[in-house]
C-alpha positions as YAML, in Angstrom:
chain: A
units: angstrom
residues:
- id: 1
  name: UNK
  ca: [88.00, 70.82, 232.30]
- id: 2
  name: UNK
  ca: [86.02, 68.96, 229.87]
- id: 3
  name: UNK
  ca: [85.56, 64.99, 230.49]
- id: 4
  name: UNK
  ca: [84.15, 64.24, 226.53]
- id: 5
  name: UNK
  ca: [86.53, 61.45, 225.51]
- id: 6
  name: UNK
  ca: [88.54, 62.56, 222.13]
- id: 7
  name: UNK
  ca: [87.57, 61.37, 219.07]
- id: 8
  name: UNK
  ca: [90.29, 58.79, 217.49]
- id: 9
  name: UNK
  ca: [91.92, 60.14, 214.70]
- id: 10
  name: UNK
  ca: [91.62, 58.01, 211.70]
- id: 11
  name: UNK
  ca: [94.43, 56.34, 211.62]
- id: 12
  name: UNK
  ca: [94.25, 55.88, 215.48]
- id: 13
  name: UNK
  ca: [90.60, 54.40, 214.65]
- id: 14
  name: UNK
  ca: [91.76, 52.08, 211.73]
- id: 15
  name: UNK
  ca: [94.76, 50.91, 213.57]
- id: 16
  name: UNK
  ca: [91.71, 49.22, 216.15]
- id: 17
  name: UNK
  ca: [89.86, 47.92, 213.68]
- id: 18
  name: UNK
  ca: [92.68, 45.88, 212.09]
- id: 19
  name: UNK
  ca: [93.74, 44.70, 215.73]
- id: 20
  name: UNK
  ca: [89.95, 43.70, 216.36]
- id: 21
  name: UNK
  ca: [89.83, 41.89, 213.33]
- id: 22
  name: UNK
  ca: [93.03, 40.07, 213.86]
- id: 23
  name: UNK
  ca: [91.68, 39.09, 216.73]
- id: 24
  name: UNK
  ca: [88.53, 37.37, 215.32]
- id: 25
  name: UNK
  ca: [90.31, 35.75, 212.85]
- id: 26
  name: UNK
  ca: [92.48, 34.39, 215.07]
- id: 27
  name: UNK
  ca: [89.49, 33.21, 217.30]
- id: 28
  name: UNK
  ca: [87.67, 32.14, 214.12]
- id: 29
  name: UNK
  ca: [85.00, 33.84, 214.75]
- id: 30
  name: UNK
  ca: [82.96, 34.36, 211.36]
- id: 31
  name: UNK
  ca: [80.59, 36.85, 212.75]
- id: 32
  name: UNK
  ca: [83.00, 39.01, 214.18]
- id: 33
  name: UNK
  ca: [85.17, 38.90, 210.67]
- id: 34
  name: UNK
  ca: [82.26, 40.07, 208.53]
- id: 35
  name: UNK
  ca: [81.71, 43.09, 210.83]
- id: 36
  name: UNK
  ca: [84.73, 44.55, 209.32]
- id: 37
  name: UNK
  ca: [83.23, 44.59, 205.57]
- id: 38
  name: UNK
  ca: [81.20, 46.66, 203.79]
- id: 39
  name: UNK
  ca: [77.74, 44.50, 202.22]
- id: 40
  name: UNK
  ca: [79.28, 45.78, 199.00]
- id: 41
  name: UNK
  ca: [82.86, 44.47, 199.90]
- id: 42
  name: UNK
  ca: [84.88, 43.10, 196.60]
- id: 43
  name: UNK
  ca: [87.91, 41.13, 197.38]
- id: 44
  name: UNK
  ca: [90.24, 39.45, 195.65]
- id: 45
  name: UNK
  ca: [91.62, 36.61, 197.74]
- id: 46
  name: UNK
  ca: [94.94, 34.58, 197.02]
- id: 47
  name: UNK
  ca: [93.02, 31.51, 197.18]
- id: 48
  name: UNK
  ca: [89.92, 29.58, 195.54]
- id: 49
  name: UNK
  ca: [88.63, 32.52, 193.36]
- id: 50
  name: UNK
  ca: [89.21, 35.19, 191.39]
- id: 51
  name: UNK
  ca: [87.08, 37.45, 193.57]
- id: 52
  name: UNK
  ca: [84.48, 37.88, 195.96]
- id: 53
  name: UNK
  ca: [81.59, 39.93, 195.50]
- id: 54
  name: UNK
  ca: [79.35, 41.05, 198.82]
- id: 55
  name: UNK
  ca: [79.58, 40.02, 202.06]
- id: 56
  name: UNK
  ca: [77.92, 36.98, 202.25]
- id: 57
  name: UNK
  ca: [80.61, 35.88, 199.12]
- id: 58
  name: UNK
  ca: [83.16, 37.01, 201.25]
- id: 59
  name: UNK
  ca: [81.78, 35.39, 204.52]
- id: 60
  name: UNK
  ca: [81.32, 31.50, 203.04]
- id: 61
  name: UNK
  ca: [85.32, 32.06, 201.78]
- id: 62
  name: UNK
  ca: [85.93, 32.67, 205.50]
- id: 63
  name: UNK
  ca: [83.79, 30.15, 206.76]
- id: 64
  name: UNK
  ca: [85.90, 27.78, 204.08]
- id: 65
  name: UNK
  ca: [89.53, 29.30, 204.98]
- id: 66
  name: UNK
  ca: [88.74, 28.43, 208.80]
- id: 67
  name: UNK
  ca: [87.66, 25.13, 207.90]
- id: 68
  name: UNK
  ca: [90.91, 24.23, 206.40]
- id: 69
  name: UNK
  ca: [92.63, 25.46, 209.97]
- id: 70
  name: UNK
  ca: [92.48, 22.81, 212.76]
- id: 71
  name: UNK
  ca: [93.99, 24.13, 215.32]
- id: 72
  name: UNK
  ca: [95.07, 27.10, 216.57]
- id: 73
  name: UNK
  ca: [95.50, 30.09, 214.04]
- id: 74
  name: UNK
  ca: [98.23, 32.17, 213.08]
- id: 75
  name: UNK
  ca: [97.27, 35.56, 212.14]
- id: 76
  name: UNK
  ca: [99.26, 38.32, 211.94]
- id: 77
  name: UNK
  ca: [99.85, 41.97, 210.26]
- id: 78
  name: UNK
  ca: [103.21, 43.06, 210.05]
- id: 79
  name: UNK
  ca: [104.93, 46.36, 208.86]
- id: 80
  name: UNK
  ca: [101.23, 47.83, 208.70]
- id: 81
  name: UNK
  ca: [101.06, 51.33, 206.42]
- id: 82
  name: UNK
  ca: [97.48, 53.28, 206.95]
- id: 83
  name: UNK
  ca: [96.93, 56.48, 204.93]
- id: 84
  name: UNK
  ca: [93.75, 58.28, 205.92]
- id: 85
  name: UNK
  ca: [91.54, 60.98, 205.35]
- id: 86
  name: UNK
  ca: [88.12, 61.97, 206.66]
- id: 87
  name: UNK
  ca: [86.05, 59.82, 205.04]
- id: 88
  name: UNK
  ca: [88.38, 57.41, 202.85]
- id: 89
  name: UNK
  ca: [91.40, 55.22, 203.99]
- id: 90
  name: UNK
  ca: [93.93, 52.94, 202.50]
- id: 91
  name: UNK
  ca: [96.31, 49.98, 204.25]
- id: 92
  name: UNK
  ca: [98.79, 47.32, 203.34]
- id: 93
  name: UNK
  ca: [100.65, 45.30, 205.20]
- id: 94
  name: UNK
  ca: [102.45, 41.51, 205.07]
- id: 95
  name: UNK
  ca: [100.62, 39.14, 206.68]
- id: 96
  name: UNK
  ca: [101.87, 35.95, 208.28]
- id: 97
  name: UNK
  ca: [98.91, 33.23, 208.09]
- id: 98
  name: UNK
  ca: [98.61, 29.37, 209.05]
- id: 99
  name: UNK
  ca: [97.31, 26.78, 211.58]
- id: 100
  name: UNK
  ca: [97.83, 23.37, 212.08]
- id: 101
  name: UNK
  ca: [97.91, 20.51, 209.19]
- id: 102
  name: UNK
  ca: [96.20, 17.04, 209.30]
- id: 103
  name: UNK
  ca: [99.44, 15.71, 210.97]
- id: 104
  name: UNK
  ca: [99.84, 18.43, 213.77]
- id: 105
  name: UNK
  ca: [101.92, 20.32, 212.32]
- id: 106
  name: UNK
  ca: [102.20, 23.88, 212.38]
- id: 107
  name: UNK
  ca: [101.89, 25.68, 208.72]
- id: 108
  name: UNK
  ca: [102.36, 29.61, 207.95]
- id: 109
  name: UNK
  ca: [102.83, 31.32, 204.82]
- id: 110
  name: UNK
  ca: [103.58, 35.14, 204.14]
- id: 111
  name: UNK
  ca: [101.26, 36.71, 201.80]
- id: 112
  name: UNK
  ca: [100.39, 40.54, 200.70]
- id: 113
  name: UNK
  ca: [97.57, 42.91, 201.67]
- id: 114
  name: UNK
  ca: [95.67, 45.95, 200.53]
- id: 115
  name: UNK
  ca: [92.68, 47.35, 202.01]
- id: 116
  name: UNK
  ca: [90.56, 50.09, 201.38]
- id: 117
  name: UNK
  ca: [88.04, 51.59, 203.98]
- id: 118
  name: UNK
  ca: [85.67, 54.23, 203.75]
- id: 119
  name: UNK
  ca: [83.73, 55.95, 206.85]
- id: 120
  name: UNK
  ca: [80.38, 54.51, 206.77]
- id: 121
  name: UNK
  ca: [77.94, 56.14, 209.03]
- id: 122
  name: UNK
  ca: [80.51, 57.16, 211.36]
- id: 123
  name: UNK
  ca: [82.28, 53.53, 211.09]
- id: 124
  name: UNK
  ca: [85.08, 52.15, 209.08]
- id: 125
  name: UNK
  ca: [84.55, 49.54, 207.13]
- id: 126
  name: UNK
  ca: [86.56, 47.84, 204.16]
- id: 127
  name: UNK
  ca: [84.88, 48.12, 200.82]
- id: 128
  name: UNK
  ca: [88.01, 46.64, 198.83]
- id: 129
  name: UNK
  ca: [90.79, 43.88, 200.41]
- id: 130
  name: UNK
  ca: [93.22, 41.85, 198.44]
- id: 131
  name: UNK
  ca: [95.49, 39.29, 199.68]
- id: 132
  name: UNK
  ca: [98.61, 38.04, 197.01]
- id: 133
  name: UNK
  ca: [101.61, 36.19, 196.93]
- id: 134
  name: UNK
  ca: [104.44, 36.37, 194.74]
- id: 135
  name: UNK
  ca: [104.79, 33.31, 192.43]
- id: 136
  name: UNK
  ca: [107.73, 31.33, 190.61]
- id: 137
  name: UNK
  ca: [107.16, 32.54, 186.90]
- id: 138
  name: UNK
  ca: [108.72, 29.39, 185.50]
- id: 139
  name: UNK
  ca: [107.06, 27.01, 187.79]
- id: 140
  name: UNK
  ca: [103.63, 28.59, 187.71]
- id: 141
  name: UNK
  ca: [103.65, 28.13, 191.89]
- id: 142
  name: UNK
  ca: [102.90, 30.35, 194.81]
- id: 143
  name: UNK
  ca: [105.92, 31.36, 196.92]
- id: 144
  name: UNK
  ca: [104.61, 31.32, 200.66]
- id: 145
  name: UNK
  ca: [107.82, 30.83, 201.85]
- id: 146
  name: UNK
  ca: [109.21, 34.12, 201.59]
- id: 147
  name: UNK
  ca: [109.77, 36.29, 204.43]
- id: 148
  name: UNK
  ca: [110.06, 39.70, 205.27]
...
């Protein structure tokens, strides 16, 4: 009987990573966050810029996202989708996202997420995320209300 622990399948492996990550995110913790990216990492965000080029591009929008939360933080991934291969790996999901506004409040919004990883020396890390929301054509406005 062999005692080597079995390798995660990909999948299995990604599924981790996007619960570790929740996790940071949820704790706020910027270094943990950027872990998850790529140095090359291009994202398109649904807030404060078209896109994000490189990590530490990516890491100040974090640092300013968690600024914005007082509060505990609301993170979570919902109806998650991975498709994966040996070396490349694709995911999107609906995520529910908020914290606490100036008056105590508790705000969340529902917004839209793709993410590609690829296996980079033996880890996987996301080279490509975008985050959307649907908006109100006439009204030019973000619909963060909407839920699954």
């Amino acid at each position: 009987m062999s005692t080597a622990a079995t390798p995660l399948s990909a999948e299995a492996a990604i599924l981790e990573s996007l619960e570790s990550w929740q996790a940071a995110v949820r704790d706020k913790d910027i270094d943990a966050i950027s872990a998850h990216y790529a140095p090359g990492i291009v994202a398109f965000d649904a807030i404060t810029a078209l896109q994000f080029k490189g990590i530490e591009a990516y890491r100040q929008h974090w640092e300013t996202c968690m600024a914005m939360c007082q509060g505990p933080m609301t993170f979570e991934l919902h109806e998650v989708a991975i498709t994966a291969e040996e070396h490349v790996a694709f995911i999107h999901a609906l995520v529910n996202c908020g914290g606490t506004n100036d008056k105590g409040e508790h705000e969340s919004g529902w917004t839209r997420m793709t993410a590609g990883y690829r296996r980079i020396d033996g880890r996987w890390l996301v080279v490509h995320e975008h985050f959307s929301a649907p908006f109100d054509m006439s009204s030019g406005k973000a619909m963060f209300n909407l839920e699954p």
